[in-house]
Backbone as a chain_set.jsonl record, in Angstrom:
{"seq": "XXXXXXXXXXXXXXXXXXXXXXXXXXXXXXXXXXXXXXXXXXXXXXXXXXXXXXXXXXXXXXXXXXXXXXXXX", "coords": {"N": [[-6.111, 15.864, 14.57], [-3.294, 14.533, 13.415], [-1.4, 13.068, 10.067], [0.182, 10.717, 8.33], [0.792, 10.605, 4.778], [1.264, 8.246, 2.382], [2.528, 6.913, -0.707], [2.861, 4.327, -3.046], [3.664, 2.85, -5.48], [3.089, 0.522, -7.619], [4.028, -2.795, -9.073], [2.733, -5.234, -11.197], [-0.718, -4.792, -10.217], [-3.221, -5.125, -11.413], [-6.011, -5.863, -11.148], [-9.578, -5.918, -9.616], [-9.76, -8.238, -7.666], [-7.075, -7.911, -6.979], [-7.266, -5.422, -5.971], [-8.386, -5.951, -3.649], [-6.656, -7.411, -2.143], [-4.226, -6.238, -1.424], [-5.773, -4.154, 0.126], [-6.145, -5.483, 1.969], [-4.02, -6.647, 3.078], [-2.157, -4.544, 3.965], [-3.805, -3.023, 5.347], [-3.403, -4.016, 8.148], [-1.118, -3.155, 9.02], [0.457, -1.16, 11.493], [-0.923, 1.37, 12.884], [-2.212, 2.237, 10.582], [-4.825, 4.218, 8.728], [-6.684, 4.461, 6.512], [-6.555, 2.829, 3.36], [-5.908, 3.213, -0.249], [-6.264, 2.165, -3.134], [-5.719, 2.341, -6.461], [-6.167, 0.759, -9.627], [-5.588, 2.008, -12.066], [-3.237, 3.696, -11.736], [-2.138, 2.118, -11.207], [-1.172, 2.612, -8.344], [-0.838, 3.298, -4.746], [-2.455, 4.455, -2.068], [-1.876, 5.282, 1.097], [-3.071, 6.107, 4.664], [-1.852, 6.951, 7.302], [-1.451, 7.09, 11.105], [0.745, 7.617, 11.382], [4.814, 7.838, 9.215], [4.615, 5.462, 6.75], [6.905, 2.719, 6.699], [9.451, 1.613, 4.144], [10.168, -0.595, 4.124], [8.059, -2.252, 5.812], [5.805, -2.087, 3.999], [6.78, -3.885, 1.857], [7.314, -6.231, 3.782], [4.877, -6.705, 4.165], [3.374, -7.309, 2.128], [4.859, -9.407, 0.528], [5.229, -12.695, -0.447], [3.387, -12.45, -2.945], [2.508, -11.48, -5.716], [2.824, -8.786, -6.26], [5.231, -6.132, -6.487], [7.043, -3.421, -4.893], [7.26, -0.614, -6.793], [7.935, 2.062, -7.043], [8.3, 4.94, -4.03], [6.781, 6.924, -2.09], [7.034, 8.85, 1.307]], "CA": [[-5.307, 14.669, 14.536], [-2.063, 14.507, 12.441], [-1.619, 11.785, 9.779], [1.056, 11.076, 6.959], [0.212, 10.155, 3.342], [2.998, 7.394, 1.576], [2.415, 6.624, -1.415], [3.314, 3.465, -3.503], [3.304, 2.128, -6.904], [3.347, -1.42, -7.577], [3.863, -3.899, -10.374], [1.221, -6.612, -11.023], [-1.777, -4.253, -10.305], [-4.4, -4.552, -12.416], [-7.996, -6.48, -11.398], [-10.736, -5.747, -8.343], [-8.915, -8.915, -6.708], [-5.579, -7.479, -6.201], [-6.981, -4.062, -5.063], [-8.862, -6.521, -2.119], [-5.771, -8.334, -1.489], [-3.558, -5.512, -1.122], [-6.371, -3.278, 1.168], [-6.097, -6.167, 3.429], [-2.739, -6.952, 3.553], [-1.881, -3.11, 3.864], [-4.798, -2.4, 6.733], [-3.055, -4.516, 9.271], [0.194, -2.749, 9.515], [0.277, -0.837, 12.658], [-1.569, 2.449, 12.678], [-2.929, 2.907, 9.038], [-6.07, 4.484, 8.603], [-7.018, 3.81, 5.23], [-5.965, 2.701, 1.726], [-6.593, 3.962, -1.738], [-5.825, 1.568, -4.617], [-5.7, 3.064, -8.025], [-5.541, 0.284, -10.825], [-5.566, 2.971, -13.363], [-2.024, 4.145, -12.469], [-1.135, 1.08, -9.708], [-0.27, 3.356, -6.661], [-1.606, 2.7, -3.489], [-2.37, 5.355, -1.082], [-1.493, 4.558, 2.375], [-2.823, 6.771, 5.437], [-1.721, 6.439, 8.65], [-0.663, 7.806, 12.137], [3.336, 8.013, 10.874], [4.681, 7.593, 7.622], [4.452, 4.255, 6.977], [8.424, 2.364, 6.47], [9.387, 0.808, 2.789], [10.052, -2.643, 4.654], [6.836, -2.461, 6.614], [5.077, -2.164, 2.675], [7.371, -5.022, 1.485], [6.915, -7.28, 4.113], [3.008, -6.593, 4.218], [3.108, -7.697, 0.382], [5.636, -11.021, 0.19], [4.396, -13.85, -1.255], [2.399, -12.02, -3.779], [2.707, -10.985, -7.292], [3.214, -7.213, -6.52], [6.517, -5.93, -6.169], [6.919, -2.197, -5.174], [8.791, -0.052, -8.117], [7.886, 3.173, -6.267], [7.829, 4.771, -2.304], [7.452, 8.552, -1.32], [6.791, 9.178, 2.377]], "C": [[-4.453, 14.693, 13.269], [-2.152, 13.085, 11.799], [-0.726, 11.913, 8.789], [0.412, 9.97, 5.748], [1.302, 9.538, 2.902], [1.651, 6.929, 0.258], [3.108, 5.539, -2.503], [2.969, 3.327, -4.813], [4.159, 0.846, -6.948], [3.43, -1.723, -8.98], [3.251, -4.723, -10.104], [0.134, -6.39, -10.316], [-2.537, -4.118, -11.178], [-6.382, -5.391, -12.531], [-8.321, -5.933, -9.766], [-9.679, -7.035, -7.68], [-7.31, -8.468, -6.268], [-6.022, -6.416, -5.922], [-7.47, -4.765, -3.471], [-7.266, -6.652, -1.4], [-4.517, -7.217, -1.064], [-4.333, -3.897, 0.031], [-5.982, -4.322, 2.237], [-5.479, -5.935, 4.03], [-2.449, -5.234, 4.678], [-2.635, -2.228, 5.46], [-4.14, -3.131, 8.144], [-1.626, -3.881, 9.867], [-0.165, -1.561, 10.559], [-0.213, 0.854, 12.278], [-2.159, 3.082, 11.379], [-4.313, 2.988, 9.393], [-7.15, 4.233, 7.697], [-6.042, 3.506, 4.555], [-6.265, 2.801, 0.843], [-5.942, 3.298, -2.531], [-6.087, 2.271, -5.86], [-5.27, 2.076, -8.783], [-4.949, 1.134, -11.823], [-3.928, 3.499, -13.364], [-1.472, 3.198, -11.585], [-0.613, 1.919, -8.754], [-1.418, 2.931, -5.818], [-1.365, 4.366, -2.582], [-2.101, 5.153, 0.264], [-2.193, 5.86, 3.269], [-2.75, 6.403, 6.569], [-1.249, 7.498, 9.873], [0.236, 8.518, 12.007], [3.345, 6.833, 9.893], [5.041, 5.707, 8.064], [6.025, 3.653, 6.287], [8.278, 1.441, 4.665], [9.264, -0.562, 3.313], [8.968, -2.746, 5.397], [6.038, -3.058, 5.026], [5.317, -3.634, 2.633], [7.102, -6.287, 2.177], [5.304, -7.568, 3.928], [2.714, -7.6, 2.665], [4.074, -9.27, -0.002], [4.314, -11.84, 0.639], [2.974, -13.851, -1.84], [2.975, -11.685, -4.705], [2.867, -9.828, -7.751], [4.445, -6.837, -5.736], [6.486, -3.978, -5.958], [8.423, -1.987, -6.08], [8.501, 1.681, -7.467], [7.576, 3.471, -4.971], [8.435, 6.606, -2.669], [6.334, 8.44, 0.006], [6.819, 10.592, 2.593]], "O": [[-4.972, 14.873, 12.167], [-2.653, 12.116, 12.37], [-0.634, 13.01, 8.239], [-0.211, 8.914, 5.865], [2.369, 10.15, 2.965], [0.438, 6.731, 0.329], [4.161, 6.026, -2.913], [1.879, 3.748, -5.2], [5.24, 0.4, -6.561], [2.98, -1.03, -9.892], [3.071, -5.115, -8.951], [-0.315, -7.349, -9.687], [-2.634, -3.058, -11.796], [-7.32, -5.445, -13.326], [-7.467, -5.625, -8.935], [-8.678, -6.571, -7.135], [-6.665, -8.805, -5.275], [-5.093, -5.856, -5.341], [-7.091, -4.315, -2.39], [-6.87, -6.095, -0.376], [-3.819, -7.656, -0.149], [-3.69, -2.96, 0.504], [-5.524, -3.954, 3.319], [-5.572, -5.349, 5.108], [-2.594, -5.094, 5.892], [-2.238, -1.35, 6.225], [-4.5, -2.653, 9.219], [-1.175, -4.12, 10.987], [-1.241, -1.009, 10.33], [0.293, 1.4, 11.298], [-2.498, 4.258, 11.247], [-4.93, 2.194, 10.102], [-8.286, 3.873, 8.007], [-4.867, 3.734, 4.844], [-7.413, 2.358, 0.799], [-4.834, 3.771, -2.787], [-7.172, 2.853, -5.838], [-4.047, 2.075, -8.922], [-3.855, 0.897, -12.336], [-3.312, 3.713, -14.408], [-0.334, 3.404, -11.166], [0.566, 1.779, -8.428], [-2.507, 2.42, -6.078], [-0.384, 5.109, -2.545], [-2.384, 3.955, 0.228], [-1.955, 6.912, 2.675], [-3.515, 5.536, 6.991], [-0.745, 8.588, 9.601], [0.524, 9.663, 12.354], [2.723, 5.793, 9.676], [5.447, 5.069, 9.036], [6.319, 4.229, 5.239], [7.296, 0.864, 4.199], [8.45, -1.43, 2.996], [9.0, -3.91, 5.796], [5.735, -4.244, 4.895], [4.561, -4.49, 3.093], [6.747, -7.295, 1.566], [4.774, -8.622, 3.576], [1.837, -8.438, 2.456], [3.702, -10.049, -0.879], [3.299, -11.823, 1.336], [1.971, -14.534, -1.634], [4.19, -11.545, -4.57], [3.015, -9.501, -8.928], [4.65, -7.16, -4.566], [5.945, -3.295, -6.828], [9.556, -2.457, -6.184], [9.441, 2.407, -7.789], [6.777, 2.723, -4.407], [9.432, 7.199, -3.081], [5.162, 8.083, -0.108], [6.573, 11.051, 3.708]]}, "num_chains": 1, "name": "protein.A"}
C-alpha cells in the first residue's frame, strides 16, 4: 500500500495540548493515516493515502492559534 508523507511546520506549537488539538483536527481530513507532532522543532508529520493539499492543512487548523509557516508534499 502506497502512502505520501507532507510535512508542516507551524507557529504557536509548543505544549502537550496543542499537539492533541492539532492530531485531531488533522486525523479527520480525508484519508490520513497518522500524525506526528514534534514540539521540539513544530512540524507536523502528516501520512496519508495522497499528499495531503496546503488548503486542506489550513482549513483543518482555522480558528486556532497555529498558523502554517512551512508545507513540503
Amino acid at each position: 500500500m502506497e502512502h505520501t508523507i507532507t510535512t508542516v511546520k507551524l507557529s504557536g506549537l509548543s505544549c502537550e495540548a496543542c499537539r492533541k488539538i492539532i492530531e485531531k483536527r488533522l486525523q479527520k481530513l480525508p484519508e490520513v493515516m497518522s500524525v506526528d507532532v514534534s514540539l521540539e522543532n513544530s512540524t507536523v508529520v502528516i501520512t496519508a493515502m495522497r499528499g495531503v493539499p496546503l488548503d486542506e492543512v489550513i482549513e483543518a487548523l482555522k480558528d486556532t492559534d497555529f498558523r502554517v509557516i512551512g508545507f513540503a508534499n
